[in-house]
C-alpha positions as CSV (number, residue, x, y, z in Angstrom):
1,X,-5.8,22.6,5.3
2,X,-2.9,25.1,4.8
3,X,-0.3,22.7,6.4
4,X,-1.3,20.6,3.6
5,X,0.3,22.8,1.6
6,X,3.5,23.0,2.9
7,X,6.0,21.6,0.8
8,X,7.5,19.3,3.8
9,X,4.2,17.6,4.2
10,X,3.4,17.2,1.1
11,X,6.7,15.2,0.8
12,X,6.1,13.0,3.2
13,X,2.6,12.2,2.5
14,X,3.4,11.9,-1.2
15,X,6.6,9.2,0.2
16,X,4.3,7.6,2.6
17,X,2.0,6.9,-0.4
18,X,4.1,5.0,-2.5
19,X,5.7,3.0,0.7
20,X,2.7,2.0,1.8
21,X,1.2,1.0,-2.0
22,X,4.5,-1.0,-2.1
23,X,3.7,-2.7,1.2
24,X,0.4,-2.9,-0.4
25,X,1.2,-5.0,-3.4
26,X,3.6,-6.8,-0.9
27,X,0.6,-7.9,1.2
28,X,-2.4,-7.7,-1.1
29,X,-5.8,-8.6,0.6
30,X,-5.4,-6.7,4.0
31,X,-7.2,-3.5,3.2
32,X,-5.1,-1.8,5.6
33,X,-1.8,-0.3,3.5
34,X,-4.3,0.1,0.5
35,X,-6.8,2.9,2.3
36,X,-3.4,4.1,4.3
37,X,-1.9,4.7,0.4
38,X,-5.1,5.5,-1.1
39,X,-6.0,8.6,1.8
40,X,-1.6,9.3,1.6
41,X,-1.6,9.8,-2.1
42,X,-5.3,11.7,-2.2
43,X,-4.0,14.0,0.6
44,X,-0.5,14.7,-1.8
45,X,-2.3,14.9,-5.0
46,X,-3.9,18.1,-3.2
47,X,-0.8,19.6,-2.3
48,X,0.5,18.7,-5.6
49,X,-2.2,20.4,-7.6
50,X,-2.4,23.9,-5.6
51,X,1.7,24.0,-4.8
52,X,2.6,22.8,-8.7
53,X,5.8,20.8,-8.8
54,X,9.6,21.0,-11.3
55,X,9.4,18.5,-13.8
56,X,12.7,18.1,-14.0
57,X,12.7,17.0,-10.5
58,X,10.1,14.5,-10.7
59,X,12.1,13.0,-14.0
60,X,15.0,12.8,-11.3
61,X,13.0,10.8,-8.9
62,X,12.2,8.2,-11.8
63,X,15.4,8.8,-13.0
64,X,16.6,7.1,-9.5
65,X,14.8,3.5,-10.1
66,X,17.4,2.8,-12.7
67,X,20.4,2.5,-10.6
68,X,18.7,1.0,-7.4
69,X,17.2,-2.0,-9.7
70,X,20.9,-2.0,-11.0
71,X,22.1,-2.3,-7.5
72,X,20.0,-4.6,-6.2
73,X,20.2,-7.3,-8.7
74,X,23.9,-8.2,-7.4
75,X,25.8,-7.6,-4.4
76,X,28.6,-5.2,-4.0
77,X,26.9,-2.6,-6.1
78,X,26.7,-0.1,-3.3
79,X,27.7,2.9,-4.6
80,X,24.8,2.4,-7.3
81,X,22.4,2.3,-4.5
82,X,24.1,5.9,-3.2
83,X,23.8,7.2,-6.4
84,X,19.8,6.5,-6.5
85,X,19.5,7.8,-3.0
86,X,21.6,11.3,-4.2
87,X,19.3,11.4,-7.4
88,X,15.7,10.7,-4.9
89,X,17.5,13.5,-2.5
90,X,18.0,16.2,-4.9
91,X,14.8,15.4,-6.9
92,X,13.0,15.6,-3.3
93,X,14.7,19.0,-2.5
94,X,13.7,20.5,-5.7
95,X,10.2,18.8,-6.4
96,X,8.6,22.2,-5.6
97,X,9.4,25.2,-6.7
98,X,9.9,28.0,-4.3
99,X,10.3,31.8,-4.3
100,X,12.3,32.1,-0.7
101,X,15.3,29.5,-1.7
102,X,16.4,27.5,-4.4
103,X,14.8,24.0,-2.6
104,X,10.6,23.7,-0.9
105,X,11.9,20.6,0.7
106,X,13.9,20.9,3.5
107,X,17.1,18.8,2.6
108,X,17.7,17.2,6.3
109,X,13.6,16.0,5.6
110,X,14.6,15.0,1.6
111,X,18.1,13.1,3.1
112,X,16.5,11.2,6.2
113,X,13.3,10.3,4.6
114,X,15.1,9.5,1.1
115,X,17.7,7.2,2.8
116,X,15.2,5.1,5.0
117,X,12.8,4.6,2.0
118,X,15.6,3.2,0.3
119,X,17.1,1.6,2.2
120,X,13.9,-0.5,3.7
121,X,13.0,-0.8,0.2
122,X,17.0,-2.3,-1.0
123,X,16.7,-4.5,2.3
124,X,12.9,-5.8,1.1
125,X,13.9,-6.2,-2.4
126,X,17.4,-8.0,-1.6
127,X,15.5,-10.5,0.5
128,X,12.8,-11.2,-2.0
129,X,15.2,-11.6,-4.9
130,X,17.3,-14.3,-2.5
131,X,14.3,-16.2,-1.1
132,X,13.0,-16.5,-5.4
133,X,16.6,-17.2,-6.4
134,X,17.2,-19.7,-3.2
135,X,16.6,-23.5,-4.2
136,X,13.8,-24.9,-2.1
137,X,15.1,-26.8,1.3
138,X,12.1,-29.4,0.5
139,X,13.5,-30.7,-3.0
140,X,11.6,-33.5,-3.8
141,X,13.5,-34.6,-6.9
142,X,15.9,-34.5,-4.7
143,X,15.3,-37.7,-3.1
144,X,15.7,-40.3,-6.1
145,X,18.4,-42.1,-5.3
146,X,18.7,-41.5,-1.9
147,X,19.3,-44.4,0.9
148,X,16.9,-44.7,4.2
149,X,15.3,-47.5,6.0
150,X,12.4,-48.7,6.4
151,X,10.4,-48.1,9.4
152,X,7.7,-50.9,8.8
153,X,7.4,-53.3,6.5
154,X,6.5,-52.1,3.0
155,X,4.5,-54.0,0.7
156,X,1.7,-52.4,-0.6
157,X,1.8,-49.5,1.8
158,X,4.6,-48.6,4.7
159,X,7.3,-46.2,5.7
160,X,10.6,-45.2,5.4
161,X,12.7,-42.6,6.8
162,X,15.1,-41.1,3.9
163,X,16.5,-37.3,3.8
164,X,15.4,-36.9,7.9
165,X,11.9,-37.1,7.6
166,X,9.3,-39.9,7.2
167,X,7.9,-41.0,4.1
168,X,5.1,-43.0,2.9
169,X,6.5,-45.4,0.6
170,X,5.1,-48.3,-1.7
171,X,6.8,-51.3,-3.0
172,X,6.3,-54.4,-5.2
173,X,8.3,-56.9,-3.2
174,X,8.1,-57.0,0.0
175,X,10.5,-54.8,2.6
176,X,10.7,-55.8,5.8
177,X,11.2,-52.8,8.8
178,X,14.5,-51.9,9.7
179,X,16.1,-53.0,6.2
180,X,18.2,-50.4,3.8
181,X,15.9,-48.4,0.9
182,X,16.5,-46.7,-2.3
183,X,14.1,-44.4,-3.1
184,X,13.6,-45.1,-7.1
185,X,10.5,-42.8,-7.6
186,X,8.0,-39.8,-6.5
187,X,4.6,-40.1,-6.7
188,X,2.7,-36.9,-5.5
């Protein structure tokens, strides 16, 4: 249990806990990324406790959300998301205190693991802000107005073909099949 207590590991296994709780609200329901964060974050609370850690360093690592929720909210805010990654490094290296140097965490293990959490997590959160943001490719009120044809006739019940796809149409008077449509209303 000592390499627990090595300030490297503890990192990592503190890091690897809150990646894989974010995958884990991500992807609720799978069990698998919520025992992986739950045994991560179990096994870094224990290093945690018996190694102690800087507070300032910790209020540097929430410190770092602010910018990289700046950044990601519009493009070309880049140097934003380099300024969260600086502030998750240096928090990182300094997290635990140390009597042999001024840093626990070895910086080449706070730089690389700092700059692919973030940037996995910019690249995640970019590409869920654009697929919320996007306007649906199925637009149904979209089709109001639009021209098709009529594949059969419509009465009652029958089908036309507007916007590329076929529809299930109904009309008052009758259509016959292969005449020109205006789609008036939705129902459903």
């Amino acid at each position: 249990m000592d390499f627990l207590l090595n300030p490297n590991v503890a990192y990592l296994f503190l890091v690897g806990g809150f990646l894989l709780g974010m995958l884990a609200l991500a992807t609720p329901g799978t069990g698998l990324f919520e025992v992986g964060a739950l045994f991560c974050l179990v096994v870094a609370g224990y290093a945690v406790y018996n190694l102690s850690f800087n507070v300032w360093a910790l209020i540097l690592l929430f410190l770092s959300v602010i910018p990289f929720v700046y950044a990601m909210q519009k493009s070309g805010r880049e140097l934003y998301l380099a300024l969260a990654i600086s502030l998750l490094v240096v928090g990182s290296m300094f997290m635990f205190p140390s009597e042999k140097a001024w840093f626990a965490v070895n910086p080449l293990v706070a730089l690389l693991t700092s700059g692919l959490v973030a940037g996995f997590l910019w690249v995640a959160a970019r590409k869920t802000v654009e697929a919320a943001t996007k306007r649906p490719t199925h637009d149904l009120t979209g089709l109001v107005g639009q021209i098709g044809e009529a594949r059969t006739s419509v009465h009652e019940e029958g089908s036309v073909y507007v916007a590329g796809e076929l529809w299930s149409a109904r009309s008052v008077h009758p259509i016959p099949a292969h005449s020109p449509v205006r789609v008036v209303g939705r129902d459903g």
